[in-house]
Structures are given as structure tokens and as C-alpha cells.
C-alpha positions in Angstrom: -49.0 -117.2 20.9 -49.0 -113.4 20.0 -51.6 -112.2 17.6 -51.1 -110.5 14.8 -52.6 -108.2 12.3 -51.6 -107.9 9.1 -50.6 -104.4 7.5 -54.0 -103.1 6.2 -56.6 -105.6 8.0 -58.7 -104.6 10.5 -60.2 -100.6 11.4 -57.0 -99.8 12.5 -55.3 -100.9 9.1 -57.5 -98.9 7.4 -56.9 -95.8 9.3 -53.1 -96.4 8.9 -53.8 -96.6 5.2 -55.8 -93.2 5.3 -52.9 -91.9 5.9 -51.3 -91.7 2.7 -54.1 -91.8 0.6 -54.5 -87.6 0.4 -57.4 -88.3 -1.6 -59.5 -89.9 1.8 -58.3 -86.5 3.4 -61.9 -83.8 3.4 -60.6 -80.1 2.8 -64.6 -79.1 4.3 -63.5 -80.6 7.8 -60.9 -77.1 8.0 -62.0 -73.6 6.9 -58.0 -72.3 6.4 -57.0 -75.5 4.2 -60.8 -75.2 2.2 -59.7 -71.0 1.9 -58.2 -70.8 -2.4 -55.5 -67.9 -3.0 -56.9 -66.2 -6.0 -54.1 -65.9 -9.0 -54.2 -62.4 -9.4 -52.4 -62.4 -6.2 -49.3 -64.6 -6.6 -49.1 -62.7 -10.0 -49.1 -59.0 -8.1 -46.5 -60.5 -5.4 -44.0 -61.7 -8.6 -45.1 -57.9 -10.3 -43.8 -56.4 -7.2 -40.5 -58.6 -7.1 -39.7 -57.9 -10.9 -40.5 -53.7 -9.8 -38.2 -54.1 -7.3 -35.3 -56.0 -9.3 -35.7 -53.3 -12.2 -35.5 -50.6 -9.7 -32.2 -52.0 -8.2 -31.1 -52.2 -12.1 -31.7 -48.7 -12.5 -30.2 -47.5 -9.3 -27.2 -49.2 -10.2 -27.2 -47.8 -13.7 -27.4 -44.1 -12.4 -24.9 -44.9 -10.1 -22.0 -46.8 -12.2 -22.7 -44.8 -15.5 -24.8 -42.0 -15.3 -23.8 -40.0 -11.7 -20.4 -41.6 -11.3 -18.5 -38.7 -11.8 -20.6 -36.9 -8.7 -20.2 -40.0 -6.6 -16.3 -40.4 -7.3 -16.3 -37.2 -5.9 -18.5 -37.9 -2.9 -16.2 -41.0 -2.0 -13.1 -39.2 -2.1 -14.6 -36.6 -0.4 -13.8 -39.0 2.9 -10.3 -39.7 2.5 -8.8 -37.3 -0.5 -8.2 -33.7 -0.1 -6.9 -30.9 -1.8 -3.7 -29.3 -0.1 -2.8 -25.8 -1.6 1.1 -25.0 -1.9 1.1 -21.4 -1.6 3.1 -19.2 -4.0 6.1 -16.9 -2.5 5.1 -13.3 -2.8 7.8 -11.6 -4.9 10.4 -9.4 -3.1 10.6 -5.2 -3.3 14.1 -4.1 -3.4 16.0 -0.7 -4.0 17.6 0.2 -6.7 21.1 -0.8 -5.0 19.0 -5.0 -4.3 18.7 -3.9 -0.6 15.6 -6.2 0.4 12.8 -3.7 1.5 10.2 -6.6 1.5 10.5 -10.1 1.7 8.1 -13.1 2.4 9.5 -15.8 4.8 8.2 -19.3 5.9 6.0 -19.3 9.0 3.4 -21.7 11.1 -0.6 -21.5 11.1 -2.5 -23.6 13.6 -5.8 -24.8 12.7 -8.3 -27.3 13.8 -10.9 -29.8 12.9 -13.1 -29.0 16.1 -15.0 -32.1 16.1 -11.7 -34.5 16.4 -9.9 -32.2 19.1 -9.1 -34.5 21.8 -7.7 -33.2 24.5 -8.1 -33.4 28.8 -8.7 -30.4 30.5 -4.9 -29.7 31.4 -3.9 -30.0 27.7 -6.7 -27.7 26.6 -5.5 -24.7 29.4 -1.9 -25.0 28.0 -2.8 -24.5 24.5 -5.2 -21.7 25.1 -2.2 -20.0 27.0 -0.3 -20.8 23.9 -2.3 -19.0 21.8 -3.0 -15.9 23.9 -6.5 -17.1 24.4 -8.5 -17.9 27.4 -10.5 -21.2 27.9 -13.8 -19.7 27.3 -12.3 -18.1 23.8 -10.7 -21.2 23.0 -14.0 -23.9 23.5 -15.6 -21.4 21.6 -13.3 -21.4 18.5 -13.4 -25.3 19.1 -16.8 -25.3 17.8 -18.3 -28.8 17.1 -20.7 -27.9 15.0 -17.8 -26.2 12.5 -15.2 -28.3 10.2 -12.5 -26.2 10.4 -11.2 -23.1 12.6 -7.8 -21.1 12.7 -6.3 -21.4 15.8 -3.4 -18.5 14.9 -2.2 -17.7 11.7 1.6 -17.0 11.1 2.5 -17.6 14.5 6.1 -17.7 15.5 8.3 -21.1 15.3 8.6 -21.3 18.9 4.9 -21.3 19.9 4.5 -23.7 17.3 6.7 -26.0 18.5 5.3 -25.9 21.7 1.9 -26.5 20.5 3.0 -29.4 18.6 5.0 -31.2 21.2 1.3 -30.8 23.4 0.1 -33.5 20.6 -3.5 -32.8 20.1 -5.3 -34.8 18.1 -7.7 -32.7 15.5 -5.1 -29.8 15.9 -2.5 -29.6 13.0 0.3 -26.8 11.0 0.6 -25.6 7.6 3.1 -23.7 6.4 2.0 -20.1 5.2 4.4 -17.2 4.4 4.5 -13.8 6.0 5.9 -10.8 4.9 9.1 -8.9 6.6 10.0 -5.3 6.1 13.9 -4.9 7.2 13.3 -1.0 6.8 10.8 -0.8 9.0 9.5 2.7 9.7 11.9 4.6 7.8 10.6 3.1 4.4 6.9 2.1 5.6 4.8 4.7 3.5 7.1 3.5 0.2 6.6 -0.3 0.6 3.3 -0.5 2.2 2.1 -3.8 3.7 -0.3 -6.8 3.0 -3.2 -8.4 5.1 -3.2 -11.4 6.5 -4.2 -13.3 3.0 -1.0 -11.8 1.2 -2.4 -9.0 -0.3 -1.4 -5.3 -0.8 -3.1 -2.9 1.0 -1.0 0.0 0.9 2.2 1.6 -1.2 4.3 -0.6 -3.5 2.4 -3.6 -2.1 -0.9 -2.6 -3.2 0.5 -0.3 -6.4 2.2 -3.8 -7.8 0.1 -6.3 -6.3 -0.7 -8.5 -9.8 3.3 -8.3 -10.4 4.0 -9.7 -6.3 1.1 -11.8 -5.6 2.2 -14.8 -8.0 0.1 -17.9 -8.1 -0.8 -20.6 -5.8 -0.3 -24.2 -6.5 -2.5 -27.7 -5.5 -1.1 -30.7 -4.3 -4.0 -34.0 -4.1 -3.6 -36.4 -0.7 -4.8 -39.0 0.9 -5.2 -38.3 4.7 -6.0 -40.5 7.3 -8.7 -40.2 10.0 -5.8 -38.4 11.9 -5.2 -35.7 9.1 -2.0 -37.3 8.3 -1.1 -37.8 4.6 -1.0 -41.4 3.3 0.0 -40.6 -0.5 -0.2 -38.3 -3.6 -2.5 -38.7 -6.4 -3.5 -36.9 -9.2 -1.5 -34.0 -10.7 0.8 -31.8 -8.6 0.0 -28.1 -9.5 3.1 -26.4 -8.4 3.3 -23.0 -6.9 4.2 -19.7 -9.2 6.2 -17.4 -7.1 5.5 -13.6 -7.7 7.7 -11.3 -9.7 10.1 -9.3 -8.0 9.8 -5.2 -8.0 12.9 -3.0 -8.2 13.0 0.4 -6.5 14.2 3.4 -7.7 14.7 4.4 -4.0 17.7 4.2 -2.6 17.7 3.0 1.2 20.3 4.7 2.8 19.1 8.5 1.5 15.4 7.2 2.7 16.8 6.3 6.0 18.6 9.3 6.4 16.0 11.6 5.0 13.4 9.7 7.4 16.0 10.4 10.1 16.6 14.0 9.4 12.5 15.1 8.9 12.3 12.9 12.1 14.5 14.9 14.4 12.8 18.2 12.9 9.5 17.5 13.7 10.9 17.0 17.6 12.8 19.8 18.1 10.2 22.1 16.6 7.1 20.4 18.4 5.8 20.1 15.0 2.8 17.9 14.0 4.6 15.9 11.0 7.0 16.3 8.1 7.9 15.1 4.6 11.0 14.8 2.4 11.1 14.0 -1.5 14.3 13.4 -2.6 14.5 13.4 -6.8 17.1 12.2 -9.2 17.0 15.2 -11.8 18.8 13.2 -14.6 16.5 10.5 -14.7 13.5 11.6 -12.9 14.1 8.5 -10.3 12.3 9.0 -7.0 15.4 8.3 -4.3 13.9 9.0 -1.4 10.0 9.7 0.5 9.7 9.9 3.9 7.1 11.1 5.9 7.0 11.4 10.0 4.8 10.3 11.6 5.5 6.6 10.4 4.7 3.4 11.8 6.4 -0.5 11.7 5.0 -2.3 8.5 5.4 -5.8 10.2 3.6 -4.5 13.6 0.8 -3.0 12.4 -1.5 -2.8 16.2 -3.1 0.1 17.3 -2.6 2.0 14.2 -4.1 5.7 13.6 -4.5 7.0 10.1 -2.4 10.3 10.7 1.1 7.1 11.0 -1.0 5.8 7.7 -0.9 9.0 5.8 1.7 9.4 2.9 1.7 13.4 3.5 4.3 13.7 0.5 1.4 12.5 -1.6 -1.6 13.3 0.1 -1.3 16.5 1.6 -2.2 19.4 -0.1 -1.2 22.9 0.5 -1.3 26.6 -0.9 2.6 26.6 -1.8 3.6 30.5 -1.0 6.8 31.7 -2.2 7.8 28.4 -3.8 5.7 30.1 -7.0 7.5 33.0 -7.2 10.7 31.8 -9.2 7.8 30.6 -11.7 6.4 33.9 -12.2 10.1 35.4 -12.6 10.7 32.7 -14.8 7.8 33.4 -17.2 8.1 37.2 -17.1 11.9 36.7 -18.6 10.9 33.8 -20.8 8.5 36.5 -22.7 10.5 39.0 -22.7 8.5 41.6 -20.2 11.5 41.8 -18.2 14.9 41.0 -17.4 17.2 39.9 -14.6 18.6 43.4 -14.1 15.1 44.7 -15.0 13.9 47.4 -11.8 10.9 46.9 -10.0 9.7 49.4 -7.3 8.0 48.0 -4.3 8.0 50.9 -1.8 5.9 51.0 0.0 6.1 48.0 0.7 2.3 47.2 0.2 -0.3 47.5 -3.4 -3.6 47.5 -3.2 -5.8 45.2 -6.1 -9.5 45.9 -6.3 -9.5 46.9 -2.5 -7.4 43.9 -1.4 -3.9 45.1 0.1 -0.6 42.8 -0.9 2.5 43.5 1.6 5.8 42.6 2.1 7.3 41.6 5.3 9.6 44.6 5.3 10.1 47.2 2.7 12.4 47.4 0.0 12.5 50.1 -2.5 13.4 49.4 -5.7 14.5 45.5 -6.4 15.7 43.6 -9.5 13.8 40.9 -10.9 16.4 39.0 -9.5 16.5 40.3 -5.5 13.1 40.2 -5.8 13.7 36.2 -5.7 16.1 36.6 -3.0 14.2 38.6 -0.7 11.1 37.0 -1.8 9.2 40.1 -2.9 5.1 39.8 -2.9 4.8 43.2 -4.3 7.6 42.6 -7.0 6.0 39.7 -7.9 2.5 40.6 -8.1 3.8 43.3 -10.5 5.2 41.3 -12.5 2.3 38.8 -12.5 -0.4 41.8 -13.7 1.5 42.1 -17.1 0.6 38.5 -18.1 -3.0 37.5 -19.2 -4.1 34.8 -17.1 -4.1 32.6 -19.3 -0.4 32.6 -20.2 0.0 31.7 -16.3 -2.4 29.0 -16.1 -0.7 26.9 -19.1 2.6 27.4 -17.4 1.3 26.1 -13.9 -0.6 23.7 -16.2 2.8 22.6 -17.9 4.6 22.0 -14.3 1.7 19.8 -13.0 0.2 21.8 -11.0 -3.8 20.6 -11.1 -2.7 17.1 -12.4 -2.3 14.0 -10.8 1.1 13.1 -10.8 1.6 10.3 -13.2 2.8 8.0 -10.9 2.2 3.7 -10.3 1.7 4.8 -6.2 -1.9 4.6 -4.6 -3.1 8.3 -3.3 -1.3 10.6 -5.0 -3.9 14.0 -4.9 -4.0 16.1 -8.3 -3.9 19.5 -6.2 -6.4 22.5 -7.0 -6.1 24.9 -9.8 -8.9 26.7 -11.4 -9.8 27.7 -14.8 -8.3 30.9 -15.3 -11.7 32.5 -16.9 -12.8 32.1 -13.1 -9.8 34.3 -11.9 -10.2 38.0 -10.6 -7.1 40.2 -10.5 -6.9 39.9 -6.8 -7.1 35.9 -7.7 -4.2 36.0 -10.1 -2.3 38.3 -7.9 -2.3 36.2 -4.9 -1.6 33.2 -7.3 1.8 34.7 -8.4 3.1 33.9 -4.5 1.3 30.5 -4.0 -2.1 31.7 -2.4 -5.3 30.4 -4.3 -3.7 27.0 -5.2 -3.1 24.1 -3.9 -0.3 21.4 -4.8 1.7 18.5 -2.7 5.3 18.3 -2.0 5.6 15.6 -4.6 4.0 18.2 -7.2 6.1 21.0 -6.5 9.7 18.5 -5.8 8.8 17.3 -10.0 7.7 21.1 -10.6 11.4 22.1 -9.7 13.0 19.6 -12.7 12.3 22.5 -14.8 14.9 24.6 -13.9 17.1 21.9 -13.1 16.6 20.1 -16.4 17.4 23.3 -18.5 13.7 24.4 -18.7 12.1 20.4 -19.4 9.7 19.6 -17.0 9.9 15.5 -16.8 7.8 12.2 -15.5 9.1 10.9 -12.2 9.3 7.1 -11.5 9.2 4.9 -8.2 10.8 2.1 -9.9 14.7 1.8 -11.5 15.0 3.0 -14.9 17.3 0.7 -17.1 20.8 1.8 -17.1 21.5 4.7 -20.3 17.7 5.1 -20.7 17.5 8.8 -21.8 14.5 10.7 -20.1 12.4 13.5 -22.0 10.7 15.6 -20.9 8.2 18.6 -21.6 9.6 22.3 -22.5 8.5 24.9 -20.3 11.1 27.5 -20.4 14.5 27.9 -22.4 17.5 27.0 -21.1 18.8 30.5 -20.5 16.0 31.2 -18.7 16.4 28.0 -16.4 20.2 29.0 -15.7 19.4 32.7 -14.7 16.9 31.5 -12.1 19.1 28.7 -11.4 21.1 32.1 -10.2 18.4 33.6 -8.2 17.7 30.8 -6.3 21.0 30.3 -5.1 21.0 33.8 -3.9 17.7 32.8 -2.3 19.6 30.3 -0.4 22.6 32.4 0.0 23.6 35.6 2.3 21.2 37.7 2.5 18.2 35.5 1.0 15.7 33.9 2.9 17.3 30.8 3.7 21.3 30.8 4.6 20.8 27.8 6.7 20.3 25.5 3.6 23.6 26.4 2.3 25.7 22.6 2.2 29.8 22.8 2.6 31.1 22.1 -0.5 28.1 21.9 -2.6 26.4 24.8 -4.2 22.7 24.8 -3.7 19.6 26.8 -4.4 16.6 27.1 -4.1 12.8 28.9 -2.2 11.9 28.8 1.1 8.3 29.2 2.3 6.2 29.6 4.7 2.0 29.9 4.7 -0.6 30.0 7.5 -3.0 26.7 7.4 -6.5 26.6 6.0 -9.4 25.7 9.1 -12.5 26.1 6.7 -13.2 29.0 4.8 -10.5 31.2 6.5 -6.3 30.7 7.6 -5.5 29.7 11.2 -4.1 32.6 13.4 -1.0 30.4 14.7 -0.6 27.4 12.5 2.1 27.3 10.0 3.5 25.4 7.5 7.0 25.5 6.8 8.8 24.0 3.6 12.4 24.7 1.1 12.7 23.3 -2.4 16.0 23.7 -4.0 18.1 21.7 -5.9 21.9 20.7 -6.2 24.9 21.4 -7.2 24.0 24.9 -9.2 26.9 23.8 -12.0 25.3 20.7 -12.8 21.8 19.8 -11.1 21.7 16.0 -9.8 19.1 16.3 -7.2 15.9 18.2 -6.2 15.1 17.8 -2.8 11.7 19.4 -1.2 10.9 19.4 2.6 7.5 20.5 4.9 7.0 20.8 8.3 3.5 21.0 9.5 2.6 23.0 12.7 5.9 23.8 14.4 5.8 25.8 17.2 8.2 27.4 19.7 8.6 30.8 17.9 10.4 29.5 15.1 7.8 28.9 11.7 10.0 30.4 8.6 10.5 27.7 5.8 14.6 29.1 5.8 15.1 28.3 9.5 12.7 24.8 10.4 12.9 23.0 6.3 16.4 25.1 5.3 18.6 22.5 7.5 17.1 19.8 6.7 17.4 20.4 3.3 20.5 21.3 4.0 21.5 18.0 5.5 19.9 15.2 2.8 21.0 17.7 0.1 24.7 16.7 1.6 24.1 13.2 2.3 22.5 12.4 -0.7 25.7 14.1 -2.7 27.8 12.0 -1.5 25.8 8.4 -1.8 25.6 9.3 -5.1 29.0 10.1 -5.3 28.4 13.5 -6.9 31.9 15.6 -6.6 32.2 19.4 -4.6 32.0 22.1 -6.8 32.8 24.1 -4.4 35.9 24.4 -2.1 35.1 22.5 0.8 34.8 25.1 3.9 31.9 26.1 6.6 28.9 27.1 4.4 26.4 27.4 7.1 25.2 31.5 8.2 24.4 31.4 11.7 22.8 34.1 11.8 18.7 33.7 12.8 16.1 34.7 10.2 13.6 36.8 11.7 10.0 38.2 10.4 11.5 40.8 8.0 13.8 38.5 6.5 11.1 36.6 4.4 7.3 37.4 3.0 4.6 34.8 3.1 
């Protein structure tokens, strides 16, 4: 028979019963369960966890109220972006809407260099693409930048091929870039812009605020692979510039760039210029300069193809001041057309300073002195006026003044104050020595006696239709018609300049011809070469002005290098502007060759 204990009998019960009775248990028998936390403890640990909670209360306070404008920003930093829609640059026309600038639709390449992923063989074919090589290429494809331009404006085919490569990191926008249809023949009118669409030179810089319109914004959401997901926020759209309307016309530009073109070739000259003028409105219809150069093509560029000479240039104008000096000696009454003037010898001599003519002449008229461009006949006439009188009427034709004119680098020309004058200063003044102007200056200078004795304000852009044009009086009209008459006789038999004579057409005007200023002294063998005039005589429509500078080969008289080509815009022009003959239509031109004797400096 089994023994048994009952539950609680015995040592062993009692052991069992110790068990459960935590009051038997000694805490002295263990150092770690006899060890008391002291309360200051438990209270720091719930301090810290309450520190902790209020911080994460605050943070998310500054975050969701305070700062949530800043991290709105931040987070849409990572997937919104900012596209700009770029405006259209307004176009230039002339004064007829031929397009001498527009802007068209092109390609630019650019990059996010860290997400450009591409094998070696990809990488070769779009450096070749671009016109780079490998080394130039990893080099753009900087990791360390955001964003590069691969090309800008590139053409539609290499951006086609590019694309069809399929790069990631490597994507197109559309930018615009500006085309010039005239090309050379209008370059130093228009101008150009940068790369950014700005002006930097001619009509493009003069107008830039009117041209440049104003970009616009578009807001997108792009994917990790730059593509765009959706709009949000407001569309900005793009304001495209104003357009500008010429007064230049484009066919007597191109046929004036043309004509001063083939003059500076067959003379060996260095460059030339031609200002064409619209005397009934003071509209500027043509200025062309060679050298030129191709607005849209713009590499390897030197600043003598930059140069607007018509504008820049300055230059002692010679015998295209003597018609001024006639014209103020008759306006006051110290002489008249018929009025003798003795210039035998041939030479004067002022305060030890000799004056000569090319060739003697005895005794000329006021009015052969014009035609065979008389230095001594007009220097006498010059010495009866106070110099004064002389300097108000240079003053009053613009001479010393910058041409008021919306065009970048127009020169105001040299003139001193006549207090500073000596007589040998005032002499040499009366034939264009001692001053300085530019072919623009003397083509608006010329008005006057094509206007009827008004000098008036010249334009590059089209005057309204009927908007009448005043001007400021210089000289009477009588006085403006009688040298209307000398200077066709200038430009007639026996002047200086037969070849600028037009069939058809009568025409007028000075010839000139002046050695260039090297420092303080007059080159022995450098000329330049230039012929003002206007046409027809009956009824002035157009002035027309043309230099050569440096020709050589023997031949350096204003009548014979600038006389044809005046000769031949003066007939072109006439007959784009539909301006009838007033003469009977028959072989003008005198074949005969001026030679040294024929016309004085």
C-alpha cells in the first residue's frame, strides 16, 4: 500500500508552502533584490518622457502651422517645377512689312548630369552630335552640377537625332532664335541679339524694351524621368514683344549695299557707306555700310564688319561745306549768284598759311565757284562773315550735335567754339578742314536746300501716312533754289562730278575729296572720297550721300569713285519710289575722266 503525504505535512510540505507565502521569502539573502530605487528617479525618467512628448508637440506645431509655407515648398521642391514659356521677340519690318527680323521655334539640349545614363557607345554618338569630344562632353556631364546646356538653339535635325539616342537625364525645350532674311545687306540697321534674346546691336538693341516682350510660367509635376505628370497652379502665359516698323525700305538698302559693295572692290578701297534720305518726310530709306557681316552667323567676327561707319565715322568733310558758305554769303546779302570773285592766282595767303586751288581760275561767280569748287573763292567769301554768324549756321545744320536719332552710336562730330577760331581756322573751315562730321550728319545737313532752306529731324522708323514734317529755318527759300542751281552745275559739264549725272533725272550736288588724319598730321596717300547731292532739282525727293575710304589705284576724287554710285542708288531709288523723269530720258553720263585740276580738296 502506497504512502501518502498529505498537502502541507511533513518538511517537504512546508517548503512547498514557502512557496507562495512571499512573506517567508528574506530580501538580505540577495544584494540586487535588497538594492531600493530611490523616487526621485522614476520621477526624472517620467520628466524626461513628458520633455520628450512636448518637444514632439512643438516640432509638430512649427511644422503644420508655423513653417508650413517653407516646407510646402521644400516638398514640392522634389516633384513640382517651374517651366517658363518664353515670349516671342517681336518682329522688325520695313516700311513696305518686308520681315528684316523674325524669331522662329528652335531645340536646346540640356541635362541633369547626375541621371545621364548612358553606355559608352551612346555617350561617343552624342558627343559627335554636339560637336564635342568625349573628354568635353564627361566634363559638361558634371555630377556634382544639377543642370548643364548641352547646345542651345540647335538645329531640328541634330535634335532629332539626339532624341531618337534616348538618354535618360538628357531632355529639349523649345527656345526661339532669331532670323535675319537680309542678311549682310541690312546687318548694321537691324543689329542682332545674344544668345538670351537680347539686343546687342542696331534696331535690336535701340528697341529692345519694345521687342523683348515678356516671358510666361507654366507649374508641373515631373516624374523622376523629367517627364510631366500634370499642371497645377496658375498658367502665366507668355507676352510676345511688340513689333518695330522700318522706315527703310529693303530693296534701295539692298541695292545701295550692293552698289557701295562693288565700289569698294574695284577701287581696292578699305570700306564704304551710303545714306539714302526721304527729303519729304525725313525717313531714313536706306544705310549700308561695307564691310558687313551675316547677323544670324556671327563667328569669327572683327569690329571693322561691326562698325556702322555711316554713324560712327567721322571725317573733315572738304568741299561738301562750300555750298554752305555760298549759301550764307547770299542769304545776307554780301554777295550774289552773279556776284565776281577773283581767285588768280590761284593761291591766298592768311596769317602765313597759303590756301590754293587745284588749278587757276581767274575771276569766278559765286556760282562757278561751286562748280569748280573754288578754295580761294570761298575762303573770300568766308572772311566777310564774323565767325560767329558761321558757327550758328553749322550749328543750325547739326554739325557738332548728335543726331537725334533712336540708333546706338551715332558720334556728334567736332566743332569748336568760334571765340577759339583764328582766321586761318575759319578759312580752312569754309572748305571742310577743322571740322569733323559723319555721313549721316552731312546726308540730314543737305535737307536744307532740299526742303527750301528747313533743316529737319530724320527717323529710322515709318512715319504715319500725311504726318507733315517741320523743320528748322536756316536759309530762305530763294536762297535754297539758287544753290539748288549750283549744285547741279557741280554735277554737271564742266563741274567736278559729271559721272553722278542719272538719265532722266536731274541731280545735284558736291563732290569731295580729303587726305586722312594719322595723329596730329594728314596721311601722304590715304584719301577719302565722298558726293552728296540730292534729286530731282524740280522737286527734291531724295538726298543721297556716299564715302569711300582708302581707294587706291590712281583714282581718289569724290566725282569719279562716290559720283557713280550716287549716280546709281540716286536712279534706283527714283524709280522704287515711283518718282517720275523730269527730264527727257537720254544718256546723261560724261565719259570723260576727272583728273587733278578738275577739283580742289
Amino acid at each position: 500500500m502506497s504512502r501518502f503525504w498529505p498537502f502541507g505535512s511533513g518538511k517537504k510540505g512546508a517548503a512547498v508552502r514557502g512557496v507562495g507565502n512571499t512573506r517567508g521569502v528574506s530580501y538580505s539573502s540577495s544584494p540586487l533584490l535588497a538594492a531600493k530605487t530611490p523616487p526621485w528617479r522614476s520621477r526624472f525618467l517620467v520628466a524626461l518622457v513628458g520633455v520628450a512628448f512636448m518637444g514632439l508637440l512643438a516640432r509638430a506645431a512649427y511644422v503644420q502651422v508655423f513653417a508650413s509655407e517653407f516646407f510646402q515648398r521644400q516638398g514640392e521642391a522634389r516633384y513640382a517645377h517651374t517651366m517658363e514659356l518664353p515670349a516671342s521677340r517681336g518682329r522688325i519690318h520695313d516700311r513696305n512689312g518686308q520681315v528684316l527680323a523674325t524669331s522662329v521655334a528652335v531645340p536646346s539640349i540640356w541635362a541633369i548630369p547626375k541621371e545621364v545614363d548612358a553606355d559608352p557607345d551612346k555617350r561617343r554618338a552624342l558627343a559627335k552630335l554636339l560637336g564635342l569630344s568625349s573628354q568635353e562632353l564627361d566634363k559638361r556631364l558634371d555630377p556634382a552640377s544639377r543642370f548643364v546646356w548641352l547646345r542651345r538653339q540647335a538645329d531640328h535635325d541634330t535634335a532629332s537625332a539626339i532624341k531618337a539616342l534616348g538618354l535618360k537625364g538628357v531632355f529639349q525645350d523649345r527656345e526661339y532664335k532669331r532670323k535675319y532674311p537680309e542678311g549682310e545687306a541690312a546687318a548694321h540697321v537691324v543689329g542682332f541679339t545674344n544668345i538670351e534674346d537680347r539686343g546687342q546691336e542696331g534696331i535690336e538693341l535701340a528697341f529692345q524694351k519694345e521687342l523683348q516682350g515678356r516671358d510666361g510660367s507654366r507649374s508641373v509635376v515631373r516624374d523622376r524621368l523629367g517627364r510631366v505628370v500634370e499642371d497645377f497652379g496658375e498658367l502665366i502665359p507668355a507676352s510676345n514683344g511688340r513689333d518695330v516698323q522700318l522706315s527703310v525700305d529693303s530693296k534701295v538698302q539692298f541695292f545701295a549695299y550692293q552698289r557701295v559693295r562693288d565700289a569698294v572692290a574695284e577701287h581696292k578701297a578699305k570700306a564704304g557707306s551710303v545714306v539714302v534720305l526721304d527729303v519729304k518726310t525725313g525717313e531714313l530709306l536706306a544705310l549700308a555700310n561695307f564691310p558687313s557681316y551675316n547677323p544670324g552667323d556671327r563667328r569669327n567676327l572683327s569690329g571693322a564688319q561691326l562698325r556702322n561707319r555711316a554713324l560712327t565715322d567721322i571725317f573733315e568733310p572738304g568741299s561738301t561745306m562750300k555750298p554752305f558758305i555760298a549759301a550764307l554769303a547770299l542769304e545776307t546779302g554780301r554777295v550774289a549768284p552773279e556776284t565776281p570773285i577773283q581767285t588768280a592766282p590761284g593761291r591766298m595767303t592768311i596769317t602765313g598759311s597759303t590756301i590754293t586751288d587745284a588749278h587757276p581760275h581767274g575771276v569766278l561767280s559765286v556760282r562757278e565757284v561751286i562748280q569748280k569748287s573754288s578754295n580761294v573763292g570761298t575762303v573770300k567769301m568766308a572772311m566777310q562773315m564774323p565767325p560767329r554768324e558761321m558757327h550758328e549756321m553749322f550749328t543750325a545744320i547739326g554739325l557738332g550735335q548728335r543726331p537725334q536719332l533712336d540708333f546706338p552710336g551715332a558720334v556728334t562730330g567736332k566743332l569748336r567754339p568760334y571765340k577759339s577760331w583764328r582766321p586761318i581756322e575759319q578759312a580752312t573751315m569754309s572748305y571742310g578742314y577743322g571740322l569733323s562730321a559723319s555721313l549721316l550728319q552731312l546726308a540730314r545737313a543737305y535737307t536744307v536746300f532740299a526742303r527750301d532752306g528747313d533743316v529737319i529731324p530724320i527717323t529710322l522708323t515709318k512715319r504715319p501716312d500725311g504726318q507733315p514734317v517741320s523743320g528748322i529755318k536756316v536759309f530762305s527759300p530763294t536762297t535754297a533754289k539758287e544753290v539748288r542751281l549750283m549744285l547741279q552745275m557741280a554735277a554737271g559739264d564742266g563741274g567736278t562730278a559729271p559721272k553722278a549725272q542719272v538719265s532722266g533725272y536731274s541731280v545735284g550736288g558736291k563732290s569731295g575729296t580729303a587726305r586722312k588724319q594719322e595723329g596730329k598730321g594728314y596721311a601722304g596717300n590715304k584719301y577719302r572720297s565722298w558726293f552728296v547731292g540730292l534729286a530731282p532739282i524740280s522737286n527734291p525727293r531724295i538726298v543721297v550721300a556716299v564715302m569711300v575710304d582708302e581707294p587706291t589705284g590712281g583714282v581718289y576724287y569724290g566725282g569719279a569713285v562716290a559720283g557713280p554710285v550716287f549716280s546709281q542708288v540716286v536712279a534706283q531709288s527714283l524709280r522704287l519710289l515711283n518718282v517720275a523723269p523730269d527730264l527727257e530720258v537720254k544718256p546723261q553720263i560724261v565719259t570723260k575722266q576727272v583728273t587733278a585740276v578738275e577739283e580742289s580738296f
